[in-house]
N, C-alpha and C positions, 0 to 999 in steps of 0.2 A: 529552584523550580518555582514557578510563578501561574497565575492562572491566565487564560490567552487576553482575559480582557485586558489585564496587565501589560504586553506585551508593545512595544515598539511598532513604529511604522518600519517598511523597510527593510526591516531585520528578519534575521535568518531563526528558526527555532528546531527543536527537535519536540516532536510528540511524545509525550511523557505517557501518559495515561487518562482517566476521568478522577472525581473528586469523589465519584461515588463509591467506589472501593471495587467489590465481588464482581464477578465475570455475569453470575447467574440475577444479578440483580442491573441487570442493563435496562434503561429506558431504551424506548421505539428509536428516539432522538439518537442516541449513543449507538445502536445498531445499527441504524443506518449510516451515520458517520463512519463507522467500521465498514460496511459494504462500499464507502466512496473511497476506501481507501488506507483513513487515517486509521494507521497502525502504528504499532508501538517502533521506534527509530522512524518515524516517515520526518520528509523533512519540510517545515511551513513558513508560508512567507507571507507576513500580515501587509497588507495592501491597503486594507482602507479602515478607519474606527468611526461610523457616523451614530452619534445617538446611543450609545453602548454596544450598538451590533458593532458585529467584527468580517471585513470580508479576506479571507485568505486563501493562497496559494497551493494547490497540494497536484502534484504531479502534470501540471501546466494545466489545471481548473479550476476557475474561482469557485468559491464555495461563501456561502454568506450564514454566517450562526450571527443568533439574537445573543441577547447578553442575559440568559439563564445559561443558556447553552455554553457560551463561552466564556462563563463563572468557574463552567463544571470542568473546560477543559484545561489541565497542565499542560504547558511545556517549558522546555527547557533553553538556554540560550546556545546558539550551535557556535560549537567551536573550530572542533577537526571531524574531517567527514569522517562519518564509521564505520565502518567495515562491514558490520552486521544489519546496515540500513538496509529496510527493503527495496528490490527495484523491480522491475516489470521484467517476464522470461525475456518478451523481446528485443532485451538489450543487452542479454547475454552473447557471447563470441563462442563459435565453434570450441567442443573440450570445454568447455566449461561443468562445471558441479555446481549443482544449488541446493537447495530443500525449499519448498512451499509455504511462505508465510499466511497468505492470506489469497481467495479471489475475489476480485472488487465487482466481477459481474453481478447482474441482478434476475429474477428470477429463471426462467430459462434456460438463460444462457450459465448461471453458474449452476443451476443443477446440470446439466450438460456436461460441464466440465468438472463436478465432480464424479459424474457415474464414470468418466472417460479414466479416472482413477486421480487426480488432480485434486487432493484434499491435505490439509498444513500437516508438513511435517514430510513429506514426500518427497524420496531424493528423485533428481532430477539431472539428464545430461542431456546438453545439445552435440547433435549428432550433424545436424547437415542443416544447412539456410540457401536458400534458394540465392542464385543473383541478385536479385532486387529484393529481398529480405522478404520473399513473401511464396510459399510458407518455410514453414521451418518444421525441424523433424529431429522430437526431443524421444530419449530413451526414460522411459518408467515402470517402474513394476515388474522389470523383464520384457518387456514388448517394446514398441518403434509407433509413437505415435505425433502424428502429423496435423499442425494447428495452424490455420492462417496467421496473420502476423495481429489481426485486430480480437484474437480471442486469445495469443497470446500475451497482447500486454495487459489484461482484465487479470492474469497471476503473477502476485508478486510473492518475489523470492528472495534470499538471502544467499549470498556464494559461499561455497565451504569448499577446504581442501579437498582434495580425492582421498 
């Protein structure tokens, strides 16, 4: 494990975690990071290093961290893809299971999606995808709820057996 300034051009990584330790002692910095996405298994791809900033890859968006910032961040070097990596609902297949890792929406829109009951740890089944993948119609909680395809990729998930 290495810190991202550390990190190769090019190269594939896996988000490890921050340097700072505790959940409850997150900087603004670090939580917002978590709302773009970077969650623990997300997978990153360092693109540019100018100057000690770092500009990287996470879910096909650049993201550009200073080099406080990407002192703070681990990661690790990617080897075999894992199993347990997050990915967006909307790239789930029909019958699929997941659970709710994280939503990267921001304000509105993820209080939205958590009242709609869409909070980590939430099992999740895709039931129906329209023809053109837009919306799709996931089972949660006991109920049948239906999400266009651009508020379903704002949750990512993890797949687990039935």
């Amino acid at each position: 494990m290495i810190p991202l300034i550390e990190a190769e051009l090019e190269k594939n990584y896996i988000f490890v975690g921050f340097a700072s330790g505790k959940d409850a002692e997150r900087t603004s910095v670090e939580k917002h990071l978590l709302d773009l996405g970077l969650v623990r298994g997300t997978e990153i791809k360092v693109v540019s290093h100018s100057g000690g900033n770092v500009i990287i890859l996470i879910h096909d968006s650049r993201i550009a961290v200073d080099k406080v910032v990407s002192d703070n961040v681990i990661v690790s070097e990617y080897s075999v893809p894992v199993e347990s990596a997050a990915i967006s609902l909307d790239e789930l297949s029909v019958g699929e299971y997941s659970k709710v890792v994280a939503i990267i929406g921001k304000g509105g829109v993820k209080r939205r999606l958590m009242d709609m009951g869409l909070t980590k740890g939430v099992s999740v089944f895709v039931r129906k995808v329209a023809p053109l993948g837009d919306p799709i119609e996931i089972n949660i909680r006991g109920y049948e709820l239906t999400l266009r395809k651009a508020e379903a990729s704002m949750v990512l998930v993890e797949s687990v057996k039935e």
